[in-house]
C-alpha positions, 0 to 999 in steps of 0.5 A: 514537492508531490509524493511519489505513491507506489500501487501494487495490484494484479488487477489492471482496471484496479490500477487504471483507477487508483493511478487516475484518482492519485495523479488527479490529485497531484500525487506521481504514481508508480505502479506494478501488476504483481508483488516481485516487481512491486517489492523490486520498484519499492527498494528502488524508487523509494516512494512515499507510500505504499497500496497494496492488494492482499489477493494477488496469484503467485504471491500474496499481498501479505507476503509482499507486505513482510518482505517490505516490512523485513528489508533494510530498505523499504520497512519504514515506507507506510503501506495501506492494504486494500481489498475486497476480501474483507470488511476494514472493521473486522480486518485481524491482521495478526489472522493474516501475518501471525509474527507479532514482530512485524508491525501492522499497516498504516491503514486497511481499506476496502475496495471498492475505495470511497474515492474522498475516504482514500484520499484523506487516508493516503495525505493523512499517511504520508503527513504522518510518517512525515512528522514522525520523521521530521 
């Protein structure tokens, strides 16, 4: 069974690439260009995992991320942010989402993505969340 991937994103060569490097790999791959329609496909196609950008016009990566993690629906799908804003390692995520209740993301990525560090995060994610389940 291949895992359904939702990428959220505003930037379309962004998308373009992560949809290429996913579905090469064997993953389906959904996508939305702004976090509305993306926070709607998430409740609707329920999908394996989430990657998401944080800088996105009208409406936040950070935003969208609460509302997935607060809706009934979609807060136990895994989430990995990406971003060119700053650097994984010194990521504060309670800087960005100051509510101590919402958990932090799976994972925090840089862009440009490393295209084998990404892979192994996105198999390593769903595998998690998987047995988590199970």
């Amino acid at each position: 069974m291949s895992h359904k991937i939702l990428v959220i994103d505003d930037e379309p060569d962004v998308i373009k690439y992560l949809v290429s490097v996913l579905s090469d790999n064997g993953y389906d791959v959904i996508f939305a260009t702004n976090g509305e329609n993306g926070f709607q496909m998430a409740k609707e196609e329920s999908p394996d995992l989430i990657c998401l950008d944080i800088m996105m016009p009208r409406q936040s990566g950070m935003s969208i991320y609460r509302q997935i993690r607060e809706d009934s629906i979609t807060k136990n799908i895994p989430v990995i942010i990406l971003t060119g804003i700053e650097k994984s390692d010194s990521f504060n995520f309670r800087e960005w989402v100051g509510d101590t209740k919402i958990p932090p993301p799976e994972q925090f990525l840089e862009k440009p993505i490393q295209v084998e560090g990404f892979l192994k995060s996105v198999a390593g994610t769903i595998s998690a969340k998987k047995a988590e389940t199970q």
